[in-house]
N, C-alpha and C positions, 0 to 999 in steps of 0.2 A: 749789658756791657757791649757796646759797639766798637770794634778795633778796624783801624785803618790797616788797606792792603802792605803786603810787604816791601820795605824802602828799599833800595838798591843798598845805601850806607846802614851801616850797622849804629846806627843811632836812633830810641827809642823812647819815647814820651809817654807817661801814666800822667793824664791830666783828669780834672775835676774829682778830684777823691777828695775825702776826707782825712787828714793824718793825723796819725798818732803816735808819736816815736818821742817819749818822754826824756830821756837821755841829750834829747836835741832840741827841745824844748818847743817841739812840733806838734800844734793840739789846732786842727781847721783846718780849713780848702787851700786844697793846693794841689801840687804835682810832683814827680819826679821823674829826672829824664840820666839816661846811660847807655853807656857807648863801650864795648867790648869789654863785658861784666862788669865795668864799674860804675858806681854814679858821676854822675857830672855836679848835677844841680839838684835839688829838692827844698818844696816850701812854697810858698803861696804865690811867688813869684813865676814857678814854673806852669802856663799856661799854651793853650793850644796857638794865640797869639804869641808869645813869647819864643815857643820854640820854631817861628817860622816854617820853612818846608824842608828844610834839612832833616828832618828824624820822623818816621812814621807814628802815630799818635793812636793812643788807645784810650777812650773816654771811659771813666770809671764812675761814671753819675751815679750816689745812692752807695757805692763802696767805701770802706774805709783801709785805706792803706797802714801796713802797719810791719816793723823789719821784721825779715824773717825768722822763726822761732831758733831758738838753741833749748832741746830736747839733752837733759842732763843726765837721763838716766834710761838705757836701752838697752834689753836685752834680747842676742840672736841666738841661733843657735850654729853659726858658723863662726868658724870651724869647728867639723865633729857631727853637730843634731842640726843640718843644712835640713832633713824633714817638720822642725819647728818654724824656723824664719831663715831666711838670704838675708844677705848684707842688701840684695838686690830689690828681695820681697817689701823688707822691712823699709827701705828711703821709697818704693812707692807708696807707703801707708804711712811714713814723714811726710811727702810731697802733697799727699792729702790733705792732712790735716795741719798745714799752712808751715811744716818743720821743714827747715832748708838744712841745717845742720844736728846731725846725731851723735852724742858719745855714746859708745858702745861699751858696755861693760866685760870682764878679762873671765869669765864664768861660760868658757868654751871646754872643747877636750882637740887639744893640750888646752889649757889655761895660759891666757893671754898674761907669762912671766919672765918674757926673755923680748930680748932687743930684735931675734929676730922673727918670733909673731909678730910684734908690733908693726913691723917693714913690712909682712905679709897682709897685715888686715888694713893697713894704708895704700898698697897695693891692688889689694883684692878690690877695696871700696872705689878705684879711681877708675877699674876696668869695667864693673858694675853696676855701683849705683849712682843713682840718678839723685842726690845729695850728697851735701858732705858729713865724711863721716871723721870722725877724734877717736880714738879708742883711750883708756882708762886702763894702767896696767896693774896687775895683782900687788898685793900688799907683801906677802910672803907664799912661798915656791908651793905651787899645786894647791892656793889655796888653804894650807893644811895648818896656818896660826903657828908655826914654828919656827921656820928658816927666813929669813928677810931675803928678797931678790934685791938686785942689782940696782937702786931708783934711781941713780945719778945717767948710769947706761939707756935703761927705758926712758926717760927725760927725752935723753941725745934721740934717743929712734923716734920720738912722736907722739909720746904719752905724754897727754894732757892733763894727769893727774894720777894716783896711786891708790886700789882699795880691794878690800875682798868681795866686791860684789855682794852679793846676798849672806856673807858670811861674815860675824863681828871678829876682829880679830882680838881674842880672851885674854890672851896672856899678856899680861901690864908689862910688864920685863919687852917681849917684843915691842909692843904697840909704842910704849918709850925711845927705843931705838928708833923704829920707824921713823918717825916724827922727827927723833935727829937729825936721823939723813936726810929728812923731807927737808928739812927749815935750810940746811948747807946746801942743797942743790937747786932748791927754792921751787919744791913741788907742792902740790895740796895733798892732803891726805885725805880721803874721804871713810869713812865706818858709817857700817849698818849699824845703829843701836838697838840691840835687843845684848841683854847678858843672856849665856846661851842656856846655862840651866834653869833660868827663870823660865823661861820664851820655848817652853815644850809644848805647849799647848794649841788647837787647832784656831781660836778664836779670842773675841777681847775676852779675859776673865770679867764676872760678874753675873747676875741675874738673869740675864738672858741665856749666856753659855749653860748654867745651872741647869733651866727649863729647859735646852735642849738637847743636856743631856750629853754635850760635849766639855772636852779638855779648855780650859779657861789661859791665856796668856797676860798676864794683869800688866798695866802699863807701870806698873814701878821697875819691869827687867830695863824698857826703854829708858825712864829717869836713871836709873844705878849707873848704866853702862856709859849714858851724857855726863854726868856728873864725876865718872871714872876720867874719861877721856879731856874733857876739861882741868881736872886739877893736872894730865899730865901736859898739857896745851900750858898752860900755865906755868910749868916746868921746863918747859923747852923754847916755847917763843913760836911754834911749829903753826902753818895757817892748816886750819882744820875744816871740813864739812860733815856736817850729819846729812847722810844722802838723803834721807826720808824720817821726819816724826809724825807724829800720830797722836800725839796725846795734851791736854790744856796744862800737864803740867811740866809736860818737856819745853811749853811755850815760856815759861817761866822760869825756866834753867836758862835758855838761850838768851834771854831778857835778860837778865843778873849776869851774863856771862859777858855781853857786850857792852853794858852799863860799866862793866870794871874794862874794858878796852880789849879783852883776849880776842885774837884775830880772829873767828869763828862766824860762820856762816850756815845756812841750813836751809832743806827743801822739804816741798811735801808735795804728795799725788793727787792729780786732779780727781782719784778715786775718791781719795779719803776728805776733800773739802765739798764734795755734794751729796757721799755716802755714809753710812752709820752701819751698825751691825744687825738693825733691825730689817737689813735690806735682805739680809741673809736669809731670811722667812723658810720655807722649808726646807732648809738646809742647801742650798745653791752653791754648787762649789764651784761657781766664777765670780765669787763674791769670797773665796780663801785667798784671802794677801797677808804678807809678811812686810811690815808690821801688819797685824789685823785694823779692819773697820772700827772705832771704836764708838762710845756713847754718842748722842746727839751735841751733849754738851760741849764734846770734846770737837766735833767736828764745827761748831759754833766759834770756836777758843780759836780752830785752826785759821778758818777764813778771818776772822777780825786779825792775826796776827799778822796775813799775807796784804792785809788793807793798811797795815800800822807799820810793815817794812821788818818786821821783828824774824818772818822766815821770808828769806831773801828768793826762793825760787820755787815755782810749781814744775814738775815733771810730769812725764807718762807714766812713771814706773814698769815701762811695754815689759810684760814677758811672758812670749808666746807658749802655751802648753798643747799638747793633741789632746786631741778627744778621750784617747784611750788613758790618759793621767788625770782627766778633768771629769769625766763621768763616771766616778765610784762615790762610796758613802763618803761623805763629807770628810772625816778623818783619815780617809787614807788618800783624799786628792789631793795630784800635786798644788801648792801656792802657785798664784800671781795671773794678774791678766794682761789683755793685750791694751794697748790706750794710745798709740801714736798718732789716729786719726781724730779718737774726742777728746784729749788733751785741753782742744784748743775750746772745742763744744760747751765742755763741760766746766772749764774755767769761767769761758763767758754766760754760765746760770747766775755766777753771784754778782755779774754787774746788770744782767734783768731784774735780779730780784736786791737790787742796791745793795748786798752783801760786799761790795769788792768794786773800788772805783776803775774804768777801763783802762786809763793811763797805766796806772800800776800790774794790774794783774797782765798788761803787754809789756811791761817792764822787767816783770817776773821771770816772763817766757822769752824772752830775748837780750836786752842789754846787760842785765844784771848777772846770767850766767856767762856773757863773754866777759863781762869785768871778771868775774873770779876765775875763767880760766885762762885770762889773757888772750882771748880770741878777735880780731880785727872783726868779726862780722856781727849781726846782731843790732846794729844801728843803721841809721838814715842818713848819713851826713857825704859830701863831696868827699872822693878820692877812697872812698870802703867801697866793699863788695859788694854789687848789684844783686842783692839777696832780701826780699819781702814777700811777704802775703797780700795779696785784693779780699777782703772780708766782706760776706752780707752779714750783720751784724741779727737780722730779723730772718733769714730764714730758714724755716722749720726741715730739718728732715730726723726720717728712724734709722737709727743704727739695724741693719740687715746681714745676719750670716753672709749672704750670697755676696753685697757688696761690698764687704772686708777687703782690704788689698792683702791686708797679712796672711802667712798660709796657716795661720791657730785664729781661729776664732770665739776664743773665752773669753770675751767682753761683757762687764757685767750690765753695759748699756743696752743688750739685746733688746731688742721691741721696742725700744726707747725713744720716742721724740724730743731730740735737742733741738735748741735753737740760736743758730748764726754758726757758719763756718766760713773755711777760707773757698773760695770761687776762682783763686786763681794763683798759682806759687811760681816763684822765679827764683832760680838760682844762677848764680854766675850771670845775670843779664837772659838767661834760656828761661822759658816756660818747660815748665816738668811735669806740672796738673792745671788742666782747667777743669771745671765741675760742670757734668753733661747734663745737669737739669737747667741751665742757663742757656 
């Protein structure tokens, strides 16, 4: 990638790429050019000839340009466990892994449930980090599935949406109001599906859990809890997301769910569409996620549903752990890994191995999460935010402890050579990463 010296005018040409920005109906050679973070022009049209010598030009031969990601699910541990991830840490390990935009989930201490964290973590993020960040504000007060917060207020401060983070909220009675209030203020609601007394377990239940001897999590807690959630979506009118499923037959509830027209939408982890449980092998507890890994079949179910449009978004599911919660016996580690920089890696396995067409799974990971959150960014088009990724689609590297940006490094990708990352991220029209093996 050859970049021309810097222009005097803040006008700026990515020519010879390749795009991909489904939403815009942009698939082949072109360019895009922008002027004080925003685009101007993009499409085949924009060439090194075209933009004359008014804008410095950066050839991108052999890359494919693609808008920048929207990362739907992040977990920091600011405010409160700033020793797990920064707001600061965590966008340079978005900026990596080609994410210009982060939601940040409300699973801090305090817990992100008042109008005025939210000011604070939109604050926090603008002195900070080097992306943008949305935060996601709690469903009910501390977390604790009882008392509803304020949604109409969190709305007005900033929240992009409403959920207990890692925690399903149980009680039907609440989770019905919620919804109400969601639909009248006209926020989304989002739920972890797992029913809580099913989903005690450290792993998928079944066969393998058996053999090794641990607690099993069967994927019917996931189906009971969609299935719950949908009849009361159904009841209200309320736009709903399942943050994360897991399983081929939650893919089938979703299916049946939006075949009847219920506003409902849903994600999955780039964990769990190139992982299964047998990754788990000697008990690896950077391989413990909530939901768990499950069958191969299941993980089969998953990617064909993200190729057929059926689960509308892949996420990181990032949630950074120390060392000191991640290296004990498998049942007493804490869940979850980190994933903001192979997100983007590990989605593009299943269009190496023709699992998952490219248009789509960059559709996934960008426009389609700013359609459900109402976010202007996330597209390619004149007059949005000069916010994309430069990708080599071919080349190889290993996920390395040392080279994490995040400050947890439970990735269950360790040692891992993936293939094709982003080589170069722009936010607001700024370069924020470029990749130093280039």
């Amino acid at each position: 990638m050859k970049s021309a010296a810097k222009h005097p005018q803040n006008r700026r040409a990515y020519v010879n790429a390749s795009l991909v920005a489904p939403a815009q109906a942009l698939k082949g050679p072109g360019g895009i050019l922008i002027e004080d973070g925003w685009i101007l022009d993009v499409g085949p049209r924009v060439t090194r000839d075209s933009v004359g010598s008014g804008a410095a030009v950066t050839d991108c031969a052999g890359l494919t340009l693609i808008p920048g990601l929207i990362d739907m699910r992040v977990f920091t541990g600011e405010p409160g466990n700033e020793y797990r991830e920064t707001l600061a840490s965590a966008s340079e390990a978005a900026a990596a892994g080609g994410v210009t935009t982060m939601i940040v989930m409300p699973n801090t201490q305090p817990v992100i449930d008042d109008a005025a964290l939210v000011d604070f973590i939109l604050r926090r993020a603008r002195d900070t980090a080097s992306v943008r960040v949305a935060p996601m504000a709690a469903i009910t007060k501390g977390l604790a599935g009882e008392l509803m917060t304020e949604i109409g207020l969190l709305g007005e401060a900033g929240a992009v949406a409403v959920t207990d983070g890692t925690r399903a909220v149980a009680n039907a009675n609440v989770f019905r109001r919620a919804l109400t209030y969601a639909r009248d203020c006209g926020m989304l609601v989002v739920q972890h599906v797992e029913e809580p007394t099913l989903s005690s377990g450290v792993m998928n239940g079944g066969e393998t859990a058996s053999r090794l001897g641990l607690s099993g999590n069967p994927a019917m807690s996931e189906v009971i809890m969609l299935e719950r959630d949908l009849r009361l979506v159904e009841m209200t009118g309320a736009r709903y997301h399942a943050a994360q499923i897991s399983s081929r037959h939650s893919v089938d509830v979703i299916r049946a769910a939006k075949a009847r027209g219920l506003p409902v939408t849903c994600g999955v982890s780039a964990h769990h569409l190139v992982l299964n449980e047998h990754d788990i092998g000697a008990y690896r507890t950077f391989f413990k996620l909530s939901p768990p890994l499950r069958t191969e079949e299941d993980r089969r179910a998953l990617a064909d549903a993200v190729a057929e449009g059926v689960i509308d978004v892949i996420v990181s599911g990032h949630d950074p752990q120390s060392a000191d919660t991640k290296r004990l016996p498998f049942a007493e580690a804490a869940y979850g890994a980190v994933g903001l920089e192979t997100m983007l890696s590990a989605a593009l396995s299943l269009h190496h191995n023709q699992s998952g067409p490219l248009a789509r799974l960059v559709e996934s990971m960008s426009s389609k999460p700013a359609e459900i959150l109402g976010l202007e960014t996330g597209r390619l088009a004149p007059g949005a935010p000069a916010d994309f990724a430069l990708v080599d689609l071919n080349l190889s590297w290993t996920v390395e402890e040392d080279r994490l940006r995040s400050r947890a490094k439970n990735s269950p990708f360790e040692h891992r050579t993936l293939e094709g990352r982003a080589v170069e991220t722009v936010v607001a029209g700024e370069r924020v990463y470029a990749y130093a093996g280039r």
